[in-house]
Backbone bond lengths (Angstrom), bond angles and torsions (degrees), N, CA, C in turn:
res aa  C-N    CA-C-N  psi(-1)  N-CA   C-N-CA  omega(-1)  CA-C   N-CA-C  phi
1 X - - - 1.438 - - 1.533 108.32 -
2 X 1.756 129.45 133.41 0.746 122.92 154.92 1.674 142.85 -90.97
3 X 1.372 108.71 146.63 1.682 117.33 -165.58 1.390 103.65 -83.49
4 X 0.863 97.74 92.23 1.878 106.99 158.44 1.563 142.49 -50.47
5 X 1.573 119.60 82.94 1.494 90.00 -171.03 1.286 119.69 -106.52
6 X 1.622 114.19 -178.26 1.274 112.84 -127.46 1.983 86.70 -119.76
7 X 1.344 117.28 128.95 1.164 106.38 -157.40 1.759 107.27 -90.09
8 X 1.337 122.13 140.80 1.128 121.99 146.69 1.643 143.13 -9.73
9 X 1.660 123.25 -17.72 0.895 124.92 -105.68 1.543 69.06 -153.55
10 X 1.141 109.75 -30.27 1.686 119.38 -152.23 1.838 91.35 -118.66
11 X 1.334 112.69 -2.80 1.666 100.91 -177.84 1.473 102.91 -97.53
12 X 1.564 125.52 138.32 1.207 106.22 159.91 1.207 142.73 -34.22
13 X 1.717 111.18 154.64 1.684 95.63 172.16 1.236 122.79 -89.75
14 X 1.701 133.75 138.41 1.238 115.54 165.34 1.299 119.64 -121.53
15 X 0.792 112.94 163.44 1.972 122.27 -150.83 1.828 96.89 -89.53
16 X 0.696 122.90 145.80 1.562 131.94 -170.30 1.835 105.78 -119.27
17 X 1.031 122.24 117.59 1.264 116.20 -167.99 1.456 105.17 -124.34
18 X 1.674 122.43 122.16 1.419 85.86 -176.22 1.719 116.90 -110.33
19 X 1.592 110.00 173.15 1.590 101.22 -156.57 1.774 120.71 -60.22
20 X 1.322 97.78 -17.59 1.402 105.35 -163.01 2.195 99.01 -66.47
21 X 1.633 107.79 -31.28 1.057 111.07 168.26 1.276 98.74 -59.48
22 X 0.949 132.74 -127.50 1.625 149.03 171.97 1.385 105.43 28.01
23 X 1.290 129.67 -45.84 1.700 125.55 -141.17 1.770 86.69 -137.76
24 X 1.376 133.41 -13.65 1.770 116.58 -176.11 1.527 92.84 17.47
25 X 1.351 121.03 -149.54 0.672 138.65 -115.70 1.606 108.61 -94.65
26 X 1.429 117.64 -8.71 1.027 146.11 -133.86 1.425 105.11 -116.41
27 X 1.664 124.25 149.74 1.506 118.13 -158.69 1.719 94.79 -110.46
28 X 1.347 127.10 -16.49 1.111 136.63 -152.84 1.807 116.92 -139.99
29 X 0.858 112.50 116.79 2.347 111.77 163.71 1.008 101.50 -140.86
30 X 1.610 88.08 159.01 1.410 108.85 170.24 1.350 108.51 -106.99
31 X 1.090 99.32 154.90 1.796 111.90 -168.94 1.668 99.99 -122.64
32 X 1.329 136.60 104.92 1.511 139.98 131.77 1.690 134.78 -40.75
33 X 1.816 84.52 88.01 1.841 77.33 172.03 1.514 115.51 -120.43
34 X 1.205 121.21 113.71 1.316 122.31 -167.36 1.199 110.15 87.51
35 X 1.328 102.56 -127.11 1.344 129.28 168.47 1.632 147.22 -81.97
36 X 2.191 88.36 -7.15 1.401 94.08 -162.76 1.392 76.57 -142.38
37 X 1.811 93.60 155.82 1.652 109.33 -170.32 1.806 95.37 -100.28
38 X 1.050 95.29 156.61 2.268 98.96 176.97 1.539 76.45 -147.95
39 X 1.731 90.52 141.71 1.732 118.52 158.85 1.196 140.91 -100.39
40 X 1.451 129.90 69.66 1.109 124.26 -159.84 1.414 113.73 -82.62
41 X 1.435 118.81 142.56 1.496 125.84 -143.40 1.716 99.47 -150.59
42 X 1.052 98.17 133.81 1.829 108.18 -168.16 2.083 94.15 -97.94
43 X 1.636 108.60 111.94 1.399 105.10 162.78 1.339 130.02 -56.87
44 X 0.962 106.13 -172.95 1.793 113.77 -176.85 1.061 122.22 -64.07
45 X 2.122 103.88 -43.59 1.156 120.49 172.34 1.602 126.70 -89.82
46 X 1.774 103.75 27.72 1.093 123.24 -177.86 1.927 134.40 62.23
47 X 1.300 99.25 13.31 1.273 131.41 173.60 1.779 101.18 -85.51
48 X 1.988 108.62 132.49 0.903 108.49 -167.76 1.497 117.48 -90.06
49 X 1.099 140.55 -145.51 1.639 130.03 -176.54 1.644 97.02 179.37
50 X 1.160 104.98 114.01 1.636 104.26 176.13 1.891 94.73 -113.23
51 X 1.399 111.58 113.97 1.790 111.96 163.00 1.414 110.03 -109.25
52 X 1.266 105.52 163.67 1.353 98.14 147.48 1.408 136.71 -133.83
């Protein structure tokens, strides 16, 4: 049987954003989706945290 692979080319694109945009200077945002707000918040040990 042959393995088929699956090309690059053919995966959506997704947009890469990086945190320093998002967060300047700041340890904490809120993010609006829909209807409901979530806070994603960068730890101490620099690990991110999405709540809502």
């Amino acid at each position: 049987m042959e393995k088929t692979q699956v090309s690059s080319q053919n995966q959506p694109h997704e947009r890469t954003v990086d945190s320093k945009a998002l967060f300047g200077d700041e340890r904490e945002i809120t993010i609006s989706h829909r209807e409901d707000l979530y806070r994603l918040s960068i730890t101490k040990l620099g690990k991110l945290i999405l709540t809502k």
